[in-house]
N, C-alpha and C positions, 0 to 999 in steps of 0.2 A: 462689653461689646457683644451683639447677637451673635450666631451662627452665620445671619445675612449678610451682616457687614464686613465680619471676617473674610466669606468668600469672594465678597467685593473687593474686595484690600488686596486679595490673591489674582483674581481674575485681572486689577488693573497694574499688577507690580509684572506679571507674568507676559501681558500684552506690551508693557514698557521691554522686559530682557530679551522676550522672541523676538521682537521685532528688530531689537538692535542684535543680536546673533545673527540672525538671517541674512539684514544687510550685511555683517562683516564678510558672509562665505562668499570665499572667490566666486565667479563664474568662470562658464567654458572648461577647460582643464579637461583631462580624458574620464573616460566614459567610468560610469559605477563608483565616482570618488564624491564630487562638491554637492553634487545632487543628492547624494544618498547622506551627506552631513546633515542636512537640512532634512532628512525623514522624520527621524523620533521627535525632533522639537517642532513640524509641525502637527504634528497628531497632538490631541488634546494631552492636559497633564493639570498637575495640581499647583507648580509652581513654586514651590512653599520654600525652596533654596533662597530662589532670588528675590523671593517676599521677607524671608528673613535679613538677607544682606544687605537691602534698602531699607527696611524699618528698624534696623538697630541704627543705622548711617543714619536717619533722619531724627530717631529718638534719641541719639547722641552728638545732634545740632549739625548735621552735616543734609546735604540736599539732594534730590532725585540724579540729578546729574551728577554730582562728583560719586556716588555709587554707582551706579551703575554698569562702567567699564567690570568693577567688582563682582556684580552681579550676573552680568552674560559668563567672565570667566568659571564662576561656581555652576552656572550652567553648561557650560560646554564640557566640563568635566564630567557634570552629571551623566549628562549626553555619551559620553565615552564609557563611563562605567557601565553604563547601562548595556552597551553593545556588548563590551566585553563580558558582563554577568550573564547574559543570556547565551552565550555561545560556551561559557563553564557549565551553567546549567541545563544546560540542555532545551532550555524554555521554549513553545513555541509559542507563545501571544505577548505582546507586548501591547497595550495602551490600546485594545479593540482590536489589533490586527496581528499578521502574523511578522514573527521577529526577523530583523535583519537578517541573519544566517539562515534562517529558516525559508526566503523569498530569493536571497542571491547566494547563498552559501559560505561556509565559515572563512575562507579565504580574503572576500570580498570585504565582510560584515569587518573582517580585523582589521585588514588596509581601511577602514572608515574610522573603525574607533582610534587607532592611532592618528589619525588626521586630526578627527577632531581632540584629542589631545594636544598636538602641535597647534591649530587656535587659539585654544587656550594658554599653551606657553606666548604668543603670538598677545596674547590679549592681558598678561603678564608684563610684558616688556613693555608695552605701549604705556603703562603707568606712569616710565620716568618722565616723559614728557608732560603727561598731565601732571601730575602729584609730585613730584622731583626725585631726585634718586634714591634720598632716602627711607622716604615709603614705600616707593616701589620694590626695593631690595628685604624690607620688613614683609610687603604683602608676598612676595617668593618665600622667603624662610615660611611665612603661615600656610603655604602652599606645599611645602615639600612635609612641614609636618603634618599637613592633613594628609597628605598622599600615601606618607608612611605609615600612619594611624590603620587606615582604610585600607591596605592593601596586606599588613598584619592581621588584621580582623577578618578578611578573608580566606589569608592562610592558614589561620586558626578552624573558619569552617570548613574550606575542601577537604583540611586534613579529617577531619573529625568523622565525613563521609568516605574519603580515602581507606580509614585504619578500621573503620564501622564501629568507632569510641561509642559505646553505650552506657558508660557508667559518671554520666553528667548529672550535676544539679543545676540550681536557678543561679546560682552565681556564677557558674562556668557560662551560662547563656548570656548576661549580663555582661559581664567583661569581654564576649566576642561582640557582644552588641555594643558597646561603648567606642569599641574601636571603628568597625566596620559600619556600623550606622550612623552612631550620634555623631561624631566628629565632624564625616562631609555631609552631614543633612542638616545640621543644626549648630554644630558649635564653630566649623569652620563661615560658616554664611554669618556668621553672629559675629564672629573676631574679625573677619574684612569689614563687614560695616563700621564698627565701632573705628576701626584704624584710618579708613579713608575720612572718616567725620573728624577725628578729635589727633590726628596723627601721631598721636601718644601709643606706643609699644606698651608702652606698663600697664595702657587702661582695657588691653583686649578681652581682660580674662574674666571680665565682671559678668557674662552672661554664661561663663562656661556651665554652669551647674543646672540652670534652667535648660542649656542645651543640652545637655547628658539627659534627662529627666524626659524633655520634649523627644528626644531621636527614641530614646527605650519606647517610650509610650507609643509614639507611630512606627516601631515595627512591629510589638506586638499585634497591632491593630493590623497591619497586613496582613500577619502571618495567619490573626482568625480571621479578615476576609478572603485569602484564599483558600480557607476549608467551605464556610459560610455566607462568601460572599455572591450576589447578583452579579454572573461574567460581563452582561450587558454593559455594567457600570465599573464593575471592577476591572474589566480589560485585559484581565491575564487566565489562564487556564484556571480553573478550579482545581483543587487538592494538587497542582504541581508540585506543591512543598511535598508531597507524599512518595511523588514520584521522584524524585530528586533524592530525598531522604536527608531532608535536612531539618538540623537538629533545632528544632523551635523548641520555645519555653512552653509551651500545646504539649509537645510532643514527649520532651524532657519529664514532665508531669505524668504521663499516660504510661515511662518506662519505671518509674518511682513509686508507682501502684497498681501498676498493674498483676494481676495472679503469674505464677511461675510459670503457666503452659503459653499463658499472652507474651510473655516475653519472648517466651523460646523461640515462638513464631514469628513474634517483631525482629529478635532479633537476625534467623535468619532472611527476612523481607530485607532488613536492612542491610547484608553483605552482598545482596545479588546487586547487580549494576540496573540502570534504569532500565535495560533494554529489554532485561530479563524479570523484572518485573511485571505482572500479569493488573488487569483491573478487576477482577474479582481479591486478589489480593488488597490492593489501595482501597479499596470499595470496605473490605471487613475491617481493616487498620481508619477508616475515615468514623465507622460507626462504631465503634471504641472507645475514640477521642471523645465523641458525641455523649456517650454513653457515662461515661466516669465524670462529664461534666467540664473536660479540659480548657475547652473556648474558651465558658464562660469563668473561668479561674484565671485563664488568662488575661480576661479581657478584665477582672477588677483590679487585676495589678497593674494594667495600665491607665486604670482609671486613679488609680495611688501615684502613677508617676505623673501623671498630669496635675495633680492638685498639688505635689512637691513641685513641678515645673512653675503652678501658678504662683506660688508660694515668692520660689526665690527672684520671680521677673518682678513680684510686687516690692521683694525686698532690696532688688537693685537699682531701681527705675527711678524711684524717688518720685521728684515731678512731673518727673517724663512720663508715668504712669496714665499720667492725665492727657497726653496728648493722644493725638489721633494714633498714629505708629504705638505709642504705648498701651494703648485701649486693646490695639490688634496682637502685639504681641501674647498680652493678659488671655486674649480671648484663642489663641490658637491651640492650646492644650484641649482645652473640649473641644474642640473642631477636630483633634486629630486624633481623639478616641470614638468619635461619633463621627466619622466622615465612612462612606459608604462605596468608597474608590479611592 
């Protein structure tokens, strides 16, 4: 499947979950709460949760509709993480604009992300009725172990900028990224599809490996377009990761070779706090990374997990390969090492 079709596939899986998000949020209610749920998921996005949660449901004989409840939930959590990551990080661009905390302040931004968490608990429950009680108590347990996945993967990173742990390699990067990326970006939207299609528990785990593979590969691919990336298109601040001081597989590379006096100086960059952080500093640490060649080191390892991701979606799909959802799935790995936002 082209690049074209792909985004086609994204563009109309992501217009099918916004739209039913949208309608679910209450109106009225008091001020800075229901409105402000509905910010991040109207600003553009890529979609790719609930395009994966509908084209495993549908590539495992299940239909637009009976995914989809599945699909808004993995967005609505998305939607929540997302608030709550950016008020960790201190981020201030989100998706072209400036971040929740950043426009209403961190108070507000929390009481939002926690809302839209209870939706998605909200869009959880609503299952039994559709699906009956025993799916929907299966798609909760897939839910609490994504959450736990996800929120160990994060504790794993705040600590690492907490302690200013410097003595990481590519697999310490890996296994925080397995938890905290692939899980909710990819293998959790992969295991609701399959479950609401074929209601069989034992058949969830058949995409796990392509989803480990697919999440490594798109955050690497973030992490170098926010050194490298066009902000126009990219949507988030450039070198944030710099200022933040978080430990990407870029940057992990850059302390692994770099000469003794570049460390000593990386490493005190990396104990002072964001605030304390100067940009003639991020500016010399950005032309560094550059410099040793780190992007594009990173960026072939993710082009090795994509072709591992392709590898195992061609070895699990079987005939489903051949269908439309299967075409899309096949073709989202190179999408998501060549996607340029």
């Amino acid at each position: 499947m082209t690049g074209g079709h792909v985004t086609h596939m994204l563009e109309r899986y992501r217009a099918l979950a916004i739209d039913a998000l949208l309608a679910g949020v209450p109106s009225g209610g008091p001020q800075y709460l229901y409105d402000l749920v509905s910010e991040y998921p109207r600003r553009w996005g890529k979609g790719l949760r609930a395009a994966l949660c509908l084209a495993a449901c549908r590539a495992f004989g299940g239909t637009p509709s009976v995914g989809l409840n599945a699909a808004v939930t993995v967005e609505l959590f998305h939607n929540a993480f997302l608030i709550h990551d950016d008020i960790q990080d201190e981020s201030e661009q989100r998706r072209g604009a400036q971040t929740l905390h950043g426009e209403y302040g961190v108070g507000v931004a929390l009481n939002v992300g926690n809302m839209t968490n209870l939706l998605a608990l909200q869009r959880l429950a609503a299952n039994r009725r559709a699906l009956g009680s025993g799916i929907a108590w299966r798609l909760f347990e897939e839910t609490q172990l994504m959450l736990r996945h996800s929120l160990e993967g994060q504790a794993i990173e705040v600590g690492w900028i907490r302690d200013n742990v410097c003595d990481l390699d590519a697999d310490d990067y890996y296994r925080m990224c397995l938890k905290k990326t692939s899980w909710y970006t990819c293998i959790y939207p992969c295991r609701a599809g399959i479950l609401v299609a074929t209601g069989q528990h034992g058949a969830v785990d058949v995409l796990d490996r392509y989803g480990w593979y697919l999440g490594a590969a798109f955050q690497i691919q973030d992490d170098a377009l926010n050194l490298v990336g066009d902000f126009a298109r990219y949507g988030k601040e450039i070198a944030g990761d710099l200022w933040e001081g978080k430990r990407t597989l870029i940057l992990i590379d850059f302390m692994r070779r770099c000469t003794g006096d570049e460390r000593e100086r990386l490493v005190a960059f990396l104990r002072r706090s964001r605030a304390q952080r100067t940009g003639a500093e991020v500016r010399w640490l950005h032309g560094r990374l550059l410099a040793y060649d780190c992007v594009e080191s990173a960026r072939r390892s993710a082009r090795d997990l994509a072709a591992a991701a392709r590898r195992e979606g061609q070895r699990v799909l079987g005939p489903a390969a051949d269908t439309e959802d299967g075409r899309f799935l096949l073709g989202l790995p190179d999408y998501v090492v060549e996607r340029s936002r």
